[in-house]
Structure formats: C-alpha cells, structure tokens
N, C-alpha and C positions, 0 to 999 in steps of 0.2 A: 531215273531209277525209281522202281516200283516200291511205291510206304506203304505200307496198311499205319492206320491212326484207330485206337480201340478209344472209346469211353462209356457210361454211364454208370461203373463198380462204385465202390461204395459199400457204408455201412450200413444194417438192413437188420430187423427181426426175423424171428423165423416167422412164415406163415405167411411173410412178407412177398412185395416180386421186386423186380429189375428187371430194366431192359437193358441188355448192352448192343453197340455201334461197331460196326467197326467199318472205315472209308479207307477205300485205295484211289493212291493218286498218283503222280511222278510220272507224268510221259504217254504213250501211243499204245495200249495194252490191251490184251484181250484178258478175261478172267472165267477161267472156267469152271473146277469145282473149287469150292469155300468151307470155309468149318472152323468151328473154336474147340481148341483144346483149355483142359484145366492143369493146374499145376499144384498139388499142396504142400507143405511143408515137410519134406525130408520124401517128396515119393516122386514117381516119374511122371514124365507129363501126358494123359493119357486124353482121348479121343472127348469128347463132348456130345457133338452135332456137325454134321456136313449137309449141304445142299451141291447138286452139281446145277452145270448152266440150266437144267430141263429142270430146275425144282423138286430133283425126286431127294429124299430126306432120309439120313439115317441116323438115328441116334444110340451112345450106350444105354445098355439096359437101364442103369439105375435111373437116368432121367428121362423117362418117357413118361409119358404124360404129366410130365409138371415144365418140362423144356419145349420150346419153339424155338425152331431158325426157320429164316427168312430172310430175302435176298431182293434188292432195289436193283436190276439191274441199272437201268437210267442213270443212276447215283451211286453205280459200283459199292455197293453198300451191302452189310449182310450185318443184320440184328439176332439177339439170341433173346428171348425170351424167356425169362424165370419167372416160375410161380411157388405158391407154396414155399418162399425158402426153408433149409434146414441145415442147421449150423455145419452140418460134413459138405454144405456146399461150398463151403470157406476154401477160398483159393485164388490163385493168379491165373485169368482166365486171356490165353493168348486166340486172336485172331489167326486164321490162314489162308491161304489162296495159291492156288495154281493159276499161275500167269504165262503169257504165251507171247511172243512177238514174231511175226513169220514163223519161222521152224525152232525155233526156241521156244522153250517149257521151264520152267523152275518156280518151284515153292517159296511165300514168302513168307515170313512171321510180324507180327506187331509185335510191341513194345511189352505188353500184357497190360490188364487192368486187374485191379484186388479187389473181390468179391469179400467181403466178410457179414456172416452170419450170426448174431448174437442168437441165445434162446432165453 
C-alpha cells in the first residue's frame, strides 16, 4: 500500500521559509504527477503546487514566486519550498500523488503537515 509521509511544518514568522517533504513508500510503484494542496480553517482544500513526472510546474496564482516544488525522483520525494512566509499561509498542507501499478492509477493523500505563520 502506497503512504505518502509529509514533514518539515511548523511554526515560523512571516518573512520567514520552510521546506516541506513529502516521501512515498509502501511497495512496487510508479509515481507520476505530485502536488501539495493547502487546507485552512473552515475552507476547502485548494490546489498549491504540482510537478508532473517531466518536472513541468504549476502553481496557484497567490504563491508564485515565493513557492517551489520539486521532485527527487530517485527518492520518490517531492519538497515544497516557502519563502517570504505570511500569516494567510497558515494552514494544513497535504501531500499528493498519482500512483500507477501496471494499468492501475489512483491518487494518494498524506497525512497533512501544519504550517503556521505568526506576524
């Protein structure tokens, strides 16, 4: 069974960064595109950053140019890079990935990690 494992959330100032992690592991897989979503308090969980297997990137508008992702493939790993934090970046930021096994396909979610932002 396919995990994704998120960490390096945490509390943080604004202005501040973080990186977060997140490693798939559980069995014989291919992983094709990846992305973090965010989650915040009382709203839906909306889009972040995605990488597909070719590295091509897309992000929501609010975090471009202070967000990176990036992807180990070797180490089925995919990092999100925050810079500049700012306290609306406060949130539960879940891992994801499209995983494949022969002719099978399905999305996975991690656990989430909490980002919080003080100013």
């Amino acid at each position: 069974q396919v995990q994704l494992v998120e960490s390096g959330g945490g509390l943080a100032q604004a202005g501040g960064s973080l990186r977060l992690s997140c490693a798939a592991s559980g069995g014989v897989f291919s992983i094709n595109a990846m992305g973090w979503y965010c989650q915040a308090p009382g709203k839906q969980r909306d889009m972040v950053a995605t990488i597909t297997s070719g590295d091509n990137t897309n992000y929501a508008d609010s975090v471009k140019g202070r967000f990176t992702i990036s992807r180990d493939n070797a180490k089925n790993t995919v990092y999100l890079q925050i810079n500049n934090l700012k306290p609306e970046d406060t949130a539960v930021y879940y891992c994801t990935a499209i995983v494949s096994v022969g002719r099978s396909e399905w999305r996975v979610w991690g656990q989430g990690t909490q980002v919080t932002v003080s100013s």
